[in-house]
ROVEXVO-212086 format. One record per residue (C-alpha): residue in one letter; chain; x, y, z. Coordinates in Angstrom, 2 decimals. Layout:
// ROVEXVO-212086
res->A; chain->A; east->X; north->Y; up->Z
...
***
This chain:
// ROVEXVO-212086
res->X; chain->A; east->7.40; north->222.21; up->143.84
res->X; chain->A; east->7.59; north->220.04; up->141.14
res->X; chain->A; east->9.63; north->217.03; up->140.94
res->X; chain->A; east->10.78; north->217.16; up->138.08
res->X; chain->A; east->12.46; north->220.99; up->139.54
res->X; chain->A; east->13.45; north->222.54; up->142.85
res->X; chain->A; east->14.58; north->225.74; up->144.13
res->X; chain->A; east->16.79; north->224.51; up->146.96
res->X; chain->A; east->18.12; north->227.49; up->148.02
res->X; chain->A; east->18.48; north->231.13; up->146.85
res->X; chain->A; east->20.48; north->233.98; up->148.63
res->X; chain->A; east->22.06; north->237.62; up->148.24
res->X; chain->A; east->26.57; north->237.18; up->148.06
res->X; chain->A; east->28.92; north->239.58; up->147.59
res->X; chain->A; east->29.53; north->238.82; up->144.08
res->X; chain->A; east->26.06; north->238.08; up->143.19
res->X; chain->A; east->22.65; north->235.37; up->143.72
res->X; chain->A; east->23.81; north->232.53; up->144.27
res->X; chain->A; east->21.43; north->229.60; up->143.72
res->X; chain->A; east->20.92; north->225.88; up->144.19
res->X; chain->A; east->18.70; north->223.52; up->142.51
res->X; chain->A; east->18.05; north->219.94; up->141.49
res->X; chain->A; east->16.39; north->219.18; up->138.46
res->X; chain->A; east->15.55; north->215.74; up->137.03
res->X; chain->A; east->17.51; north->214.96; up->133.81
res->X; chain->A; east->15.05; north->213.73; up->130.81
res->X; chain->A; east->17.64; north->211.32; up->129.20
res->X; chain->A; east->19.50; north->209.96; up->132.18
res->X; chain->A; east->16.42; north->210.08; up->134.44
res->X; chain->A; east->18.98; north->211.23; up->137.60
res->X; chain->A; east->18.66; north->213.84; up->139.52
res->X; chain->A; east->21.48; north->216.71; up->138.72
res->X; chain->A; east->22.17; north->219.50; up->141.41
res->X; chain->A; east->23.32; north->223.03; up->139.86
res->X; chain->A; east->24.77; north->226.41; up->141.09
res->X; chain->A; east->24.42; north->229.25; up->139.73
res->X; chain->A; east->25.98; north->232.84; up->140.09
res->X; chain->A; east->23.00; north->234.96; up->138.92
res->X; chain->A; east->22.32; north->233.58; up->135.55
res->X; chain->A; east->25.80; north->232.24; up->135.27
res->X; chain->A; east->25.92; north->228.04; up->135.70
res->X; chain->A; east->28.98; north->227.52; up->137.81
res->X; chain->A; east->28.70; north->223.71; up->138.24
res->X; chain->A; east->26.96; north->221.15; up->137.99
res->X; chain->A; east->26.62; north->216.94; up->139.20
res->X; chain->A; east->26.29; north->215.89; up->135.66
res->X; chain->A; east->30.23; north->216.36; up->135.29
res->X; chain->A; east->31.83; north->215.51; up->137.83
res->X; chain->A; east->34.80; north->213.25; up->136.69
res->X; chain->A; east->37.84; north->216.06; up->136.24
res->X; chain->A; east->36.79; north->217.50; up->140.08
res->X; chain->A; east->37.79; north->213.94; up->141.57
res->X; chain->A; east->40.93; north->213.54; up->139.13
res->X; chain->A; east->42.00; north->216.91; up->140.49
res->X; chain->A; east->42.16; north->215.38; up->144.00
res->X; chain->A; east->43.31; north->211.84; up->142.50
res->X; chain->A; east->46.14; north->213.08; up->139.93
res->X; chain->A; east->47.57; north->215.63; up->142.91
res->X; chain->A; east->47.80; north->213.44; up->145.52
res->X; chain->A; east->49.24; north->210.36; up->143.43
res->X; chain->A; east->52.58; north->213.01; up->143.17
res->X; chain->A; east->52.94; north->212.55; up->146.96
res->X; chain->A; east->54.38; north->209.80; up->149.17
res->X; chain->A; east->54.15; north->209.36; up->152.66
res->X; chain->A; east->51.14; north->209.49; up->155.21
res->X; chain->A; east->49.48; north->212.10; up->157.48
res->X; chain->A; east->49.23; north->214.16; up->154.65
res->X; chain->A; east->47.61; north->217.61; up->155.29
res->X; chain->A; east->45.54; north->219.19; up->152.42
res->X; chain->A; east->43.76; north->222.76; up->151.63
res->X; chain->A; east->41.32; north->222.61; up->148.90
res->X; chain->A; east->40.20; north->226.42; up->147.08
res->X; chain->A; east->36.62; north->226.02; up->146.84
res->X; chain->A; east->34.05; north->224.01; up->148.15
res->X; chain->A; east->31.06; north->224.04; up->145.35
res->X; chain->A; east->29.36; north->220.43; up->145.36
res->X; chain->A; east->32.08; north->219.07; up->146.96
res->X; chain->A; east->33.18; north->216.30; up->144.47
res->X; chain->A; east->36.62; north->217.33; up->144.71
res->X; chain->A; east->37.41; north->217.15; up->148.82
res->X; chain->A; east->34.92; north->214.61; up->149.16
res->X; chain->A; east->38.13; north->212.54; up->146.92
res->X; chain->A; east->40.48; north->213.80; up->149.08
res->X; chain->A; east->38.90; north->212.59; up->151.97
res->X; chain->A; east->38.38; north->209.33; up->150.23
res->X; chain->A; east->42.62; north->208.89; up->150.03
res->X; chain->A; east->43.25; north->207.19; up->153.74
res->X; chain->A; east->46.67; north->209.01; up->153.96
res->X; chain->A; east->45.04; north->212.29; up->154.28
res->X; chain->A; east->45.43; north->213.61; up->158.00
res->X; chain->A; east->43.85; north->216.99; up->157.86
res->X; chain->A; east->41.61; north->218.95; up->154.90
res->X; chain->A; east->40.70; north->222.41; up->155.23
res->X; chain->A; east->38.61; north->223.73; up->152.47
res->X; chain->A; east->37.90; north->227.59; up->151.80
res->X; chain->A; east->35.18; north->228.61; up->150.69
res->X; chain->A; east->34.33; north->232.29; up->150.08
res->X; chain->A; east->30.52; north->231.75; up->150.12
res->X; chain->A; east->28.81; north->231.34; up->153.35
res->X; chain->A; east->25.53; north->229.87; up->151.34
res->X; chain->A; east->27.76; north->227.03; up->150.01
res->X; chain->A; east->28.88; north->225.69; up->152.86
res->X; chain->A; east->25.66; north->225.86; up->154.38
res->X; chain->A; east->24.68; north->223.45; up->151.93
res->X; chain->A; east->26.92; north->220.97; up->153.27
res->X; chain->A; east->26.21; north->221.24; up->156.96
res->X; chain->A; east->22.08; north->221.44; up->155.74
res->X; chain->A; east->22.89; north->217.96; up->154.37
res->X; chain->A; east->21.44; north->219.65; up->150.34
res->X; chain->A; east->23.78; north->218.04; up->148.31
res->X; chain->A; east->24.51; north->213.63; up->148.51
res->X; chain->A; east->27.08; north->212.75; up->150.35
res->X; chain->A; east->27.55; north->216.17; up->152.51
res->X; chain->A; east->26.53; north->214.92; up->155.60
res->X; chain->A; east->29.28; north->212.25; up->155.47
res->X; chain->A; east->31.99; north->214.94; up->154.86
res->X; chain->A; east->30.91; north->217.50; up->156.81
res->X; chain->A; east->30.82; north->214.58; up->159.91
res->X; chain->A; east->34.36; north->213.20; up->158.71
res->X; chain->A; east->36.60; north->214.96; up->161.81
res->X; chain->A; east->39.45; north->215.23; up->159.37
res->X; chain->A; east->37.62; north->218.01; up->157.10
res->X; chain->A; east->37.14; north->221.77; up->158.34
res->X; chain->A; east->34.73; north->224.45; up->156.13
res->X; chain->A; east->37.03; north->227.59; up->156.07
res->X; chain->A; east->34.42; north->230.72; up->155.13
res->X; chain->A; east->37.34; north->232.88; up->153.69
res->X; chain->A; east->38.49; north->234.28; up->150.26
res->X; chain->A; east->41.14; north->231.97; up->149.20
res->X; chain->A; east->42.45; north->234.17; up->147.13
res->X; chain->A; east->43.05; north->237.10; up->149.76
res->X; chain->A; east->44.72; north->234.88; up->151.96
res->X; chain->A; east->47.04; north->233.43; up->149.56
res->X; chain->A; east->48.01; north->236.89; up->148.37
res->X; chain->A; east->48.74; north->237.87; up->152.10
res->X; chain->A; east->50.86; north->234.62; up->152.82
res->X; chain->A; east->48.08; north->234.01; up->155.72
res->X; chain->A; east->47.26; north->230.12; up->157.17
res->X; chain->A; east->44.52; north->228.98; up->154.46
res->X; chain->A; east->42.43; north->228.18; up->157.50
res->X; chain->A; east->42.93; north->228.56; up->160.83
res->X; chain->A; east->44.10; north->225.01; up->161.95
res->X; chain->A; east->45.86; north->224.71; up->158.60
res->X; chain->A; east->49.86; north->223.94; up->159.07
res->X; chain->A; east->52.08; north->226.67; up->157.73
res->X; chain->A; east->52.87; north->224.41; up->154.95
res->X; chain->A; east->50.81; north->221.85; up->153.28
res->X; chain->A; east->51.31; north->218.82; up->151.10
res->X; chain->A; east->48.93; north->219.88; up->148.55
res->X; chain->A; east->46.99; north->222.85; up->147.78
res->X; chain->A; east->43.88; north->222.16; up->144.83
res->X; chain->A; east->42.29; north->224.86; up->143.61
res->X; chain->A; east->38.58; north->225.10; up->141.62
res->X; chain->A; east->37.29; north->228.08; up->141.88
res->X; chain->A; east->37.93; north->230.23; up->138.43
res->X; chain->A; east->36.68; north->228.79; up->134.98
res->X; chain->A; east->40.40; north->229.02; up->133.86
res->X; chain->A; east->43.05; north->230.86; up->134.74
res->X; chain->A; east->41.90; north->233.76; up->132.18
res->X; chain->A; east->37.72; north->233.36; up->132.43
res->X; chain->A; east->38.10; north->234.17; up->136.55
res->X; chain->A; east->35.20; north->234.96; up->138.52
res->X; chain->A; east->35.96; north->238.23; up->140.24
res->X; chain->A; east->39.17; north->240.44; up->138.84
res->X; chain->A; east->40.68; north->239.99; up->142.08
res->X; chain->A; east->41.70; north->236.70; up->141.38
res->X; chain->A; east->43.87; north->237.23; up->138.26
res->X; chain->A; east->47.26; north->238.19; up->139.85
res->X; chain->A; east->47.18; north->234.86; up->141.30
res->X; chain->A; east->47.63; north->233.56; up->138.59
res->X; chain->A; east->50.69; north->235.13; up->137.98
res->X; chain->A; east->54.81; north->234.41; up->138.36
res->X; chain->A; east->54.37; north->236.00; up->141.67
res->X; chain->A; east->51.18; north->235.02; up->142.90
res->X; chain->A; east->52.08; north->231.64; up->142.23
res->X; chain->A; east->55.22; north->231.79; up->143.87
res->X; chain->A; east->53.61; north->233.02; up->147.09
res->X; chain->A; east->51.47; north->229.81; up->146.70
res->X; chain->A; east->54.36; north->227.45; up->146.46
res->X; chain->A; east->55.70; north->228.96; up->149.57
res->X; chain->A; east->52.93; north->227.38; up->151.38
res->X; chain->A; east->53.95; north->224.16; up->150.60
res->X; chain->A; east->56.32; north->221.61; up->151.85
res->X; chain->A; east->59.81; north->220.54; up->149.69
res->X; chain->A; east->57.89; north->217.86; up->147.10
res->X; chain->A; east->54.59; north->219.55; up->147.76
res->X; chain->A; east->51.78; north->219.91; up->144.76
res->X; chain->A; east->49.81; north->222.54; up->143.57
res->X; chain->A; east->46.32; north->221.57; up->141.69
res->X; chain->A; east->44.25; north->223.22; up->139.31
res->X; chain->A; east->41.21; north->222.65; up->137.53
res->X; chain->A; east->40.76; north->224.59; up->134.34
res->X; chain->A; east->37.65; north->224.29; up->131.59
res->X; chain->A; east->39.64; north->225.21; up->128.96
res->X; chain->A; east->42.27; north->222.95; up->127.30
res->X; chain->A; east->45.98; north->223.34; up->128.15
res->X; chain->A; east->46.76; north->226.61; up->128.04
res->X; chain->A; east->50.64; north->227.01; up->127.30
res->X; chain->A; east->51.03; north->230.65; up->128.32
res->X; chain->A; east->49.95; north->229.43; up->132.03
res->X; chain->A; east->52.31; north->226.13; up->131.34
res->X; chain->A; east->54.77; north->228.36; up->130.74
res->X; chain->A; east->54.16; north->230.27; up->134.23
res->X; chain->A; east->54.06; north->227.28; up->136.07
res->X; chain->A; east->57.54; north->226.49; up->134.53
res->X; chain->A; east->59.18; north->229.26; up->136.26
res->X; chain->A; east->57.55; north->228.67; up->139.86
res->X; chain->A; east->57.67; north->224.92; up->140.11
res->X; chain->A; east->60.17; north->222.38; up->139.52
res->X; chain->A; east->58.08; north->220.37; up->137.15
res->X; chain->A; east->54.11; north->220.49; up->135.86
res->X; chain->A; east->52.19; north->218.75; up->133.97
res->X; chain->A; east->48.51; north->219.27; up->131.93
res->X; chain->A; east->46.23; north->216.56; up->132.15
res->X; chain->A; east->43.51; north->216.14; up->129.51
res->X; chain->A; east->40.59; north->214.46; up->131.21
res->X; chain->A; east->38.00; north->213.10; up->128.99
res->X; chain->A; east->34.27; north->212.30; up->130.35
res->X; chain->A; east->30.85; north->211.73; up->128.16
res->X; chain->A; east->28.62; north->214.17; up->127.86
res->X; chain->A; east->25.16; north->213.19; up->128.15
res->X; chain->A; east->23.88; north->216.23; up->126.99
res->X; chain->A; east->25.59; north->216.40; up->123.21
res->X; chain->A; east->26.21; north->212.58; up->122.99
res->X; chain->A; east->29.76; north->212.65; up->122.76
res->X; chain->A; east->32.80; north->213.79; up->124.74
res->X; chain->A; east->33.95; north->216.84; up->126.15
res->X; chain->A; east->37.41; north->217.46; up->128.22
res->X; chain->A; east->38.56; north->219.53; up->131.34
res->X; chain->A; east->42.05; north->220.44; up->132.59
res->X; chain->A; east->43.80; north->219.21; up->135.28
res->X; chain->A; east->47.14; north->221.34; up->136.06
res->X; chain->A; east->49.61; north->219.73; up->138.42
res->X; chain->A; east->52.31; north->221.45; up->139.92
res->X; chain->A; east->55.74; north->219.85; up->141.89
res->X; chain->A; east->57.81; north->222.39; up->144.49
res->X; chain->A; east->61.58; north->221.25; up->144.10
***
């Protein structure tokens, strides 16, 4: 294999291939690891900056220690790898719907999995977070009835989802079965690749008792300028 490319891994999912590779980028000369869902990129380690502010910009909302957190999708694992790095954090559970993904992790595939998937705090969930939030199930099965914070990156935004399934969560309902899983205070995160969008500000409005949409800003190697992610963040009352 060259160096320059690799195939990490390649297997059959429910929704689809789902592939891993590393390629070495010409301009930055680093190595960038990228999924993707048949011939659909889903991530990748070039852009990594609004994953960790979704874990940074959630949990600054929240006071207190022993803080217990469930994280909707595991991908390369920039975003509970951050929660992990907050020392108030007690307990992380992370679902992930795709066996393959967190068999990276446990493999040791991506940097910095082996730490996480050693640190005692963090638990891979292999479960479709949305099902379980729809049912008002644990979101894992040594998860606490309520959490402090739920984060969520699974869906490009909360119209471009992955599966149809996943769209009435992202309703006044859905939502509000979400928020029941929370403690009084407790903060719901979303990452988004479009800008703000205000008919989901708006839904957010009428579940939460306040929300905000974070612009996050990051160079972009690859066009030589800027390009921006959402952040949604989400207060119970």
């Amino acid at each position: 294999m060259s160096r320059r490319f690799a195939e990490l891994d390649w297997q059959p999912t429910p929704i689809g291939d789902i592939s891993l590779r590393r390629r070495l980028e010409p301009t930055l000369k680093v190595a960038v690891y990228e999924v993707l869902l048949g011939e659909e990129y889903l991530m990748s380690s070039l852009f990594t900056v609004a994953e960790e502010e979704l874990a940074r910009l959630a949990l600054a909302e929240l006071d207190g220690d022993a803080l217990d957190v469930v994280v909707g999708g595991l991908g390369l694992g920039w975003t509970a790898r951050t929660v992990l790095a907050d020392p108030r954090v007690r307990a992380l559970d992370v679902v992930e719907a795709l066996e393959p993904v967190i068999s990276w992790h446990q493999r040791g595939l991506l940097p910095g999995a082996t730490e996480m998937a050693a640190d005692p705090r963090c638990r891979f969930v292999l479960g479709d977070f949305f099902a379980l939030a729809a049912q008002g199930d644990a979101l894992g099965p040594r998860a606490p009835e309520r959490c402090d914070a739920i984060l969520l990156d699974v869906d490009h935004t909360p119209r471009h989802v992955l599966h149809p399934s996943h769209a009435p969560f992202y309703t006044p309902d859905g939502l509000r079965r979400l928020a029941g899983r929370l403690v009084p205070g407790g903060v719901f995160g979303l990452w988004s690749d479009d800008p703000p969008d205000p008919a989901f500000e708006a839904v957010l409005c009428q579940v939460f008792a306040r929300s905000r949409s974070h612009v996050v800003s990051f160079a972009n190697p690859l066009t030589g300028g800027e390009s921006t992610n959402t952040v949604y963040v989400a207060v119970t009352g």
